[in-house]
N, C-alpha and C positions, 0 to 999 in steps of 0.2 A: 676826653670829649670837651674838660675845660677850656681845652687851647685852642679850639675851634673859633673864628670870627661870631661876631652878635651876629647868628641871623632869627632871634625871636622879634618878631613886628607889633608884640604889642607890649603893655605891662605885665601882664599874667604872664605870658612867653617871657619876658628877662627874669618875673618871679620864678618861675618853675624851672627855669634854667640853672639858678642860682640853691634851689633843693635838690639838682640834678647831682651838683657839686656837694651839698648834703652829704644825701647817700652814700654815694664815692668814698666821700673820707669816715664815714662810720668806723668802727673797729668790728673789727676779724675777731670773728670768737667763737665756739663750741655752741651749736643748737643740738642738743638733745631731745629725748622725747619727755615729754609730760604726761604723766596720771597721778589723780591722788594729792596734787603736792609738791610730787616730788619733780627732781631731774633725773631721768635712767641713761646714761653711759652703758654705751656697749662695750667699748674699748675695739671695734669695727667703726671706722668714719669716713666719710665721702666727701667733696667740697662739688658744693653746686656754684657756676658761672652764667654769667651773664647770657642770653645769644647774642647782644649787642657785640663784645666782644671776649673772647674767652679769657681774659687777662683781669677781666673783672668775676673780683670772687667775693664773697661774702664772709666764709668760714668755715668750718666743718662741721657736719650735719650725723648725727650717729644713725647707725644703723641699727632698725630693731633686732634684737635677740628672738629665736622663737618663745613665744608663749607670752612676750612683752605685749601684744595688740589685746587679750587674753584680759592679762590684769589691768587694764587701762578698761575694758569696757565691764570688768569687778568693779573697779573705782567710781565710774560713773553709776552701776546701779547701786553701792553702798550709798552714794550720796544724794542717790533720787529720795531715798526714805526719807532724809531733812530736809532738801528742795523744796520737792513738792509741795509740800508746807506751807512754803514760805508766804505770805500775801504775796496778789501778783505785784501791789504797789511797791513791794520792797524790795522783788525779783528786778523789774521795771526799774528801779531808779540806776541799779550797778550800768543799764546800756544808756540812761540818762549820760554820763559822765563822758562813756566813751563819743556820743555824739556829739557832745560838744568838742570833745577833743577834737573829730574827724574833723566838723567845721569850721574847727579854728586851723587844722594843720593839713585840706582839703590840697593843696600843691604840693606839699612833702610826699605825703600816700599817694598821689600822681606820680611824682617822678620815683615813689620806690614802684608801683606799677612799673614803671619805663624800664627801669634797670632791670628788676628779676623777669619780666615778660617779652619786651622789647616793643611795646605799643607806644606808637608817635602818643605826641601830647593831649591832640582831640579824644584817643578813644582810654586814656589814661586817665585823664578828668574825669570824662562820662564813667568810666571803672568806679574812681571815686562816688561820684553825684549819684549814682545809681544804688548805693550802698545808704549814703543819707536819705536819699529818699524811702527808701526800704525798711529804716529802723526811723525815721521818723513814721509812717504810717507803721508800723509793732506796737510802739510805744503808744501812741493815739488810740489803738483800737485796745490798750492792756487796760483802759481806764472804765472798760465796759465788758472785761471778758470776765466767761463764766466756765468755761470750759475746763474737764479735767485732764489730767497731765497724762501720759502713757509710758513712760520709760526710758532707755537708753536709744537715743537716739546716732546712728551715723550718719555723719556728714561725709562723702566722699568726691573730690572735686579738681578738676586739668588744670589745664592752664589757660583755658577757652576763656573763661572771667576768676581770675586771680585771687580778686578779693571780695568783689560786691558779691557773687551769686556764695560761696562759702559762707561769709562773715553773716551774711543776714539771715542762710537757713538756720545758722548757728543761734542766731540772735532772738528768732521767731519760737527758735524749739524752747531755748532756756527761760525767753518770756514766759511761755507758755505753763514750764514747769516741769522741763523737763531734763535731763541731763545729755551731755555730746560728749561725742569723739570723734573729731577730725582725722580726715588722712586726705592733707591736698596732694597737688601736683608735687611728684619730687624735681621739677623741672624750676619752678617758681615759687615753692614755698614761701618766702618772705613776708609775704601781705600776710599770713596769714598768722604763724611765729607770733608779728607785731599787733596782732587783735590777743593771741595770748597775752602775751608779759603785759598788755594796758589791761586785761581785764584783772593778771596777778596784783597788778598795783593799786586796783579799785577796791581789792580785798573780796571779790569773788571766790566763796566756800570754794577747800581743795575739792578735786572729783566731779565739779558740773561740766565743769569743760577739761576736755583731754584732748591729747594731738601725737597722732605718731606719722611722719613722714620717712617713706620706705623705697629707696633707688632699685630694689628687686621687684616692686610691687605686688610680694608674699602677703603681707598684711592685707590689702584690700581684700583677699577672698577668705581670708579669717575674719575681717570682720563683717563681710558680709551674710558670712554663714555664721556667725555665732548665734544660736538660742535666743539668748540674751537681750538680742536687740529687738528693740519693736518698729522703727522704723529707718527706712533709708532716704537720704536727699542725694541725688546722684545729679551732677554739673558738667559738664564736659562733651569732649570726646575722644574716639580711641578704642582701642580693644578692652582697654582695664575696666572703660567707664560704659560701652555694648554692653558685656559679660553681666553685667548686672541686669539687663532686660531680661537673664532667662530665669531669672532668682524664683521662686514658686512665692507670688504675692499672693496673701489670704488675709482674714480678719486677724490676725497675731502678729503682720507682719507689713506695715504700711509703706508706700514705696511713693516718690515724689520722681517726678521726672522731669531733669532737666537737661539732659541730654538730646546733642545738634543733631539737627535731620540737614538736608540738602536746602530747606530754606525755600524751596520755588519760585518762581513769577511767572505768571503770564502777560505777555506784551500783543497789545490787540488795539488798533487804531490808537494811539495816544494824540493827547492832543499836540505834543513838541515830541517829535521822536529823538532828537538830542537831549533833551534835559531827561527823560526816561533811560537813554543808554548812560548818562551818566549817574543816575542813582542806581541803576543795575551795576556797572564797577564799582561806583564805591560799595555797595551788597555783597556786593562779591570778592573784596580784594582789601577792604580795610581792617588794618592787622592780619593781613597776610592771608587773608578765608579760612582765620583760624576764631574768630567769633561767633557766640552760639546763634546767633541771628546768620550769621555769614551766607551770601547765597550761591549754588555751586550749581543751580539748572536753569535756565529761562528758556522756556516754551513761544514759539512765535509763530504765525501761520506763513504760509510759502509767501504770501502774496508783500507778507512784512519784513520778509527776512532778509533781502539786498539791505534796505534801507536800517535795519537795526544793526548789521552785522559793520556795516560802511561807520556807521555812528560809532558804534566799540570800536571800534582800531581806531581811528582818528584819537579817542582819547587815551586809548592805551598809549599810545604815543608820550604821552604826556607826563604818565605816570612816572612819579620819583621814587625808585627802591634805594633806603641810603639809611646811614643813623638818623633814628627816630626821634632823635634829641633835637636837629635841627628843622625849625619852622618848618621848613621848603619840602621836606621829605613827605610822601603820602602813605608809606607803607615801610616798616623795618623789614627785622629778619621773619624766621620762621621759629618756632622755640627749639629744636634740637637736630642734634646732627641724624640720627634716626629720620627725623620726618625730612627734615634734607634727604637724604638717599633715596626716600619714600617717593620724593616729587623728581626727582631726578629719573627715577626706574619709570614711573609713569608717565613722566615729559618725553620719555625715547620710545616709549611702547606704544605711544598717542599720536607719535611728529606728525605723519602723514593728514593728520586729524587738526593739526593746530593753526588757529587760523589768523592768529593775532597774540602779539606777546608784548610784556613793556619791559624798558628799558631797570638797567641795576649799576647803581654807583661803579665807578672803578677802585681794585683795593680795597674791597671787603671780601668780607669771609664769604665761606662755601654754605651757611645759614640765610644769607641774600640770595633769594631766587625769583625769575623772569613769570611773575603770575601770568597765566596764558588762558587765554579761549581757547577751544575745541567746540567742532561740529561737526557730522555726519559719523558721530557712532551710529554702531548699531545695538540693538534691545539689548545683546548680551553682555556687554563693555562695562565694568562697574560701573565706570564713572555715569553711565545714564541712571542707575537705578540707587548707587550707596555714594554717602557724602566721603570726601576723601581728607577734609579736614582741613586741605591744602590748597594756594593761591590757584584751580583751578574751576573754570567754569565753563561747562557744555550747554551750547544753544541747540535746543532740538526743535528741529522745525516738522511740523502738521501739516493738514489740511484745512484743516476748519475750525471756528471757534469750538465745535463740538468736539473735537477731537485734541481742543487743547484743555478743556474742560476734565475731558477721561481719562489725558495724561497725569495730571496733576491730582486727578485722585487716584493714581496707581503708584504714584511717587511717595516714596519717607519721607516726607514733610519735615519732622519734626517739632520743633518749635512754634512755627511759623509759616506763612505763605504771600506773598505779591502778587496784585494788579496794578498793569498799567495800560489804562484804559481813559476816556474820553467821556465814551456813551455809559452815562449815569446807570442807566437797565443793566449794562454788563457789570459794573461795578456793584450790584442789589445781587445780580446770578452767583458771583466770587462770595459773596461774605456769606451766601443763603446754602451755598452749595461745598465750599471747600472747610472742611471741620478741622481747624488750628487752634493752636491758642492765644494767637498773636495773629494779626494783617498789619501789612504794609502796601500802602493805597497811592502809587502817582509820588511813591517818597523812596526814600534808601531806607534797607533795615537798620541801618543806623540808630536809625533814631529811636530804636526799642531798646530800652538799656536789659541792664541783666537784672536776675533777682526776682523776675515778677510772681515767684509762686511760693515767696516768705511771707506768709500771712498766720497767725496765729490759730485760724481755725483748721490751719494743717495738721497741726500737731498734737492734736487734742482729741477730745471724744463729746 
């Protein structure tokens, strides 16, 4: 990617280009798992690759042994008994360090974002910024917390936000007083690894943080069912990171959810029907509709739906699928060859349905795919009812405001929800009526970073 011409257009763009290269030349080495302290070898090893291009590798990642997820989340509640202990001021200063770290090396952790996830540079920064913002508001609120600690906490988390949404529940719980164990994405692990080894080298007691990353995804349902643990942060999406919504939550067993829903919007008179269909693509389509915000439904009434659907094409047009490393690109790959196949199998089961597609560099991988519109399914089609994860977005067109109103509250939401709207009134009925945890008003979801539900009175009692 080095040999590629300058096309970064600004300073930060020739800076992050230049940690791009970073990265790149790091050394190849053995990631193991951590608990306790220690490094656990399996003498089983995997090498995770880039989706940028599969030629970029990291190094090889051990695979846990049974009963490894086991004693890792032992290690974490042996070490709750001294933890918790600790002043929060003294818990508190070990993320002091790391933050300033982030701040000072905010374009490195950007372009390893790029590298292990394949997120262009806007939504790789915001990865980053979203994470300081996140442990700067921990840290702020540690100076006035009273709250007691609860136990072994899991962190379980995709590749939807890499590092912000992981790193900071991790961040929020240990403030807190509590002990972790991670198991991110085995697709991207990286980000998360490198919040390890800086917090080993801040001299963070062995056993508050542990990390086992598993290519079988065996682990996840060990440590979601162990005893042991009192609460789950779940980030993502996917089978791995659903499975966890049917887990039996009770007072023993706290459950944070940040797991993607379809994201919704309704489009209802806006005042520019252009700058609306462009914030609904970029909703839709930046990092591939693989972000927890990401939007995969917009709801429209009949009388809007020429003129919105006219607007989406015109800028699908436009849209550049290509390495994420150069300026000009709007959108990388997908993360793996799986969800590849996945968007493939439902791009040929959908054609008849698709109504606009954008363009994908020539001479990349089978990971570059043609994000598409779709409309006129019908009720039973997943794609109206479940998010797919993937660069696709269904326009379901209604009748009436009232009827776009009833769709959107029969829809998995999840995270999130959109208006774009004009008349003020209608924008009071969206925020009074549609129960998310996040709105996006007349804007792209973009601009919601991740992370929003690490706050320290999560985790506590």
């Amino acid at each position: 990617m080095s040999d590629y011409p300058d096309l970064q257009t600004t300073d930060e763009g020739r800076e992050y280009e230049k940690m791009i290269d970073q990265v790149l030349g790091g050394e190849k080495r053995d990631f193991p798992s951590y608990y306790g302290g220690m490094k656990v070898a399996s003498g089983t090893d995997f090498i995770v690759s880039s989706p940028i291009d599969d030629s970029i590798t990291y190094g090889r990642f051990q695979e846990p042994e049974e009963g490894i997820m086991a004693e890792a989340v032992e290690a974490a509640k042996k070490a709750f008994e001294t933890w918790s202990e600790v002043p929060v001021s003294e818990r508190a200063a070990y993320f002091e360090k790391y933050l300033t770290l982030l701040k000072a090396r905010r374009l490195y952790y950007a372009a390893m974002v790029t590298v292990s996830s394949g997120m262009v540079r806007e939504d790789a920064v915001s990865e980053v910024d979203s994470l300081i913002a996140a442990v700067e508001g921990i840290l702020a609120d540690a100076a006035s917390h009273k709250g007691k600690p609860l136990g072994v906490w899991a962190v379980i988390s995709a590749h939807n936000s890499p590092m912000a949404s992981p790193v900071a529940y991790a961040v929020a719980a240990m403030v807190a007083g509590n002990t972790v164990v991670m198991n991110p994405s085995k697709h991207c692990p990286l980000p998360v690894y490198s919040f390890y080894e800086s917090m080993e080298r801040y001299g963070l007691p062995d056993g508050v943080l542990n990390l086992v990353v598993d290519r079988k995804d065996e682990s996840t349902e060990a440590l979601a069912n162990d005893m042991r643990v009192v609460g789950i942060a779940a980030s993502g999406s996917g089978d791995r990171l659903e499975d966890l919504m049917f887990l039996q939550v009770d007072d023993e067993l706290r459950f944070i959810n940040d797991i993607k829903g379809m994201n919704p919007a309704i489009v209802y008179r806006p005042a520019d029907m252009k700058a609306a269909a462009r914030s609904i693509v970029d909703s839709a389509f930046a990092y591939s509709g693989q972000r927890l915000y990401s939007c995969s439904k917009v709801i429209v009434t009949m009388d809007e739906q020429k003129r919105l659907v006219e607007a989406v094409s015109e800028i699908m047009k436009d849209l550049r699928v290509g390495d994420p490393v150069d300026d000009v690109t709007f959108t990388g790959p997908i993360i793996s060859k799986d969800a590849a196949k996945r968007f493939v199998s439902l791009y040929q089961e959908n054609l008849p349905f698709v109504i606009s597609k954008a363009p994908v560099a020539m001479g990349v991988s089978d990971l570059y795919v043609s994000p598409i519109v779709v409309s006129g399914l019908d009720d039973e089609n997943d794609l109206s009812y479940m998010d797919s994860g993937l660069p696709i977005l269904n326009i379901k067109v209604v009748d009436s405001l009232d009827a776009a109103f009833e769709e959107i509250q029969n829809t998995e939401c999840g995270l999130s929800a959109g208006m774009f709207a004009k008349d003020p009134k209608i924008i009071a009925r969206f925020k009074e009526e549609v129960d998310v945890p996040l709105r996006y008003v007349n804007c792209s979801s973009r601009s919601l970073g991740a992370a929003n539900g690490a706050v320290l009175s999560s985790f506590c009692r």
